[in-house]
Residue, then its C-alpha position, 0 to 999 in steps of 0.5 A: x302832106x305839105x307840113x310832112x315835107x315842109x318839116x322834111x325840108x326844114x330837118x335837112x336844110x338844119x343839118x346843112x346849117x350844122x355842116x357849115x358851122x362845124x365847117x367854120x370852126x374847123x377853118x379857124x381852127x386850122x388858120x390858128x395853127x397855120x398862122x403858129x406855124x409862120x410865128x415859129x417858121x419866123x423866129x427860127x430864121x431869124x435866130x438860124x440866120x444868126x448861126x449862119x453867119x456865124x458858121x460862115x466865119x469859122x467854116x475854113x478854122x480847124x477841128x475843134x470840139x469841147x467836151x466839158x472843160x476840154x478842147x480836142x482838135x483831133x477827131x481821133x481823140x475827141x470820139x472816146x471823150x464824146x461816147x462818154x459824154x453821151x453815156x453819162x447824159x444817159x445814165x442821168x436821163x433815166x430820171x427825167x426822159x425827154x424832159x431834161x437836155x444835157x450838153x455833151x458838146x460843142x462844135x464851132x460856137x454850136x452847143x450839142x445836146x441829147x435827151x433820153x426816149x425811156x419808151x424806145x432806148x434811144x438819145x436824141x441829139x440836137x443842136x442848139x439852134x433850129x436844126x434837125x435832130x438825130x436819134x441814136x440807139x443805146x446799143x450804138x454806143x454802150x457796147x464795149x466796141x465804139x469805134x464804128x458809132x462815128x459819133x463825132x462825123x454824125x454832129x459835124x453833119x448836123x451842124x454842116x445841115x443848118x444851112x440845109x434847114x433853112x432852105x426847109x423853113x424858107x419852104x415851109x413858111x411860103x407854104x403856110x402863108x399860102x395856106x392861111x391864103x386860102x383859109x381866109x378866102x372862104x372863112x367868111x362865107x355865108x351858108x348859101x341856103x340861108x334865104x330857103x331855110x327861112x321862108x320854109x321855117x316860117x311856112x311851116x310854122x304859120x302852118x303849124x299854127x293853123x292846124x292848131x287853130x283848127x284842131x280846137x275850133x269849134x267845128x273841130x270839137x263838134x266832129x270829135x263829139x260826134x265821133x265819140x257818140x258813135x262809139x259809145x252807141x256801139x260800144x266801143x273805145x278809142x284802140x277798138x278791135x275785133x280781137x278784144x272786142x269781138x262783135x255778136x257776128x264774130x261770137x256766133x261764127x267762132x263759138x266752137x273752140x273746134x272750128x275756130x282753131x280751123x278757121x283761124x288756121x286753114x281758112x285764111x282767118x287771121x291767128x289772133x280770131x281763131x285763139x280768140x275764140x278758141x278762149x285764148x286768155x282763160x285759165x285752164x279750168x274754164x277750158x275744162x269747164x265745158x261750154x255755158x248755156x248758149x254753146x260757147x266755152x266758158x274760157x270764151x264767155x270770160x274772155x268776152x266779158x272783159x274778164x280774161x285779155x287775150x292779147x296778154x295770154x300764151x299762144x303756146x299755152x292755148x294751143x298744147x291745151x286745146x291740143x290735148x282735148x282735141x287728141x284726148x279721144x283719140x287716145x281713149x280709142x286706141x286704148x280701148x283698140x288695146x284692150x280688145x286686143x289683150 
């Protein structure tokens, strides 16, 4: 019992082990991508804070875009020419997808892009410095009506966000820094049942061993020589049963086929008895062979001798067998009852 539970013990305390690797891995893993996220978070403030600067000092200029070698300053004029551009970066995205950018335009010093999504219909325009993108659908601006896209406002609005943005990369920088904080805090550790784990292997294993010991002692391999003359003077083998090796007392109260379909039925016998010695396992000849010299069936005599298994027979078949001798005088009376009859 103590080396049933000591294994017990040792099989949940393993997995609690497993838990906290797998624990483990997952925390590096997250500290790799928190700490890509500050990498990224770092560079993009430092290149936005660039374009800022820059936004700041042409902030009260003008309207000016440049759609390819042309400037418009009128936003009127320049809403057409831009929808064009848009259309052709379309049409040439269809070979690429998401894959390829193409530059439709640019508004003070900041380059507009688009890309096409194949598996939606639509662009996405984005701005050549960390900013948020916008997804615009193909029938916003392939239709023969274009006034009502607003494209022009739309890239005006996302250049006017970068400042926006920042304030969002800011935030999320503090969160990662704070996250890998926290992830460092517990990366190291230890599982805490490190100490019960190892005196509950090795009591298990010194216990083990002694069983082992013991098993092959001399003491041991006279218990077990012991036992195998008691079987052999009964004339048993080890898996020994008394429903494949039925004992002189079984024979004589089960001899009849008859009673023993009863016995093992209605009297509280088992099943596996009463088809023993109702000759389950013989063929339907020995059934119908009659009983040998000492009043037991054939089939049963066979079965006994080891020549039929009864642990291998049908059920179903003994039982529609003996079913048919058991009702075949019945059905000779009724016969007869006809005949008297007629």
């Amino acid at each position: 019992m103590e080396q049933v539970s000591l294994e017990d013990d040792v099989k949940r305390l393993t997995a609690m082990v497993r838990a906290h690797s797998d624990a483990k891995a997952r925390n590096a893993a997250e500290r790799r991508s928190v700490a890509r996220e500050v990498t990224a978070c770092e560079g993009q403030m430092v290149e936005l804070d660039r374009a800022l600067r820059a936004l700041a000092a042409s902030g009260s200029a003008p309207f000016a875009m440049r759609v390819g070698v042309r400037t418009y300053r009128e936003r009127a004029e320049a809403a057409p020419v831009l929808v064009d551009s848009l259309r052709h970066a379309y049409g040439e995205g269809k070979r690429y997808g998401n894959t390829k950018e193409f530059l439709i335009a640019e508004l003070r010093g900041v380059g507009v892009t688009a890309s096409r999504m194949l598996s939606s219909d639509e662009m996405i325009v984005r701005l050549s410095v960390p900013g948020r993108s916008r997804s615009i659908q193909a029938r916003d601006f392939t239709g023969m009506d274009t006034a009502s896209v607003g494209l022009v406002r739309r890239v005006e609005n996302m250049v006017a966000d970068t400042a926006y943005y920042r304030e969002e990369l800011n935030r999320r920088y503090g969160h990662a820094l704070t996250r890998i904080a926290e992830l460092e805090a517990v990366a190291d550790e230890p599982f805490e049942h490190t100490d019960t784990l190892r005196d509950k292997r090795y009591r298990l294993d010194t216990l083990t061993a002694a069983l082992q010991t013991s098993a092959v002692s001399p003491e041991a391999k006279a218990k077990e020589a012991e036992y195998q003359q008691r079987l052999d003077a009964a004339g048993r083998e080890p898996g020994w049963s008394l429903a494949l090796n039925p004992t002189p007392a079984l024979r004589a109260e089960f001899g009849d086929a008859e009673p023993a379909r009863r016995g093992g039925h209605g009297g509280g016998g088992s099943d596996t008895r009463g088809l023993v010695g109702a000759g389950v396992g013989a063929g339907p000849g020995d059934l119908e062979a009659g009983q040998g010299s000492s009043g037991v069936p054939r089939a049963v005599g066979l079965a006994y001798l080891g020549q039929g298994n009864p642990s291998t027979a049908p059920i179903g078949w003994a039982e529609d067998v003996l079913g048919r001798r058991r009702t075949r005088p019945q059905a000779e009376d009724r016969h007869r009852d006809e005949d008297r009859g007629r």
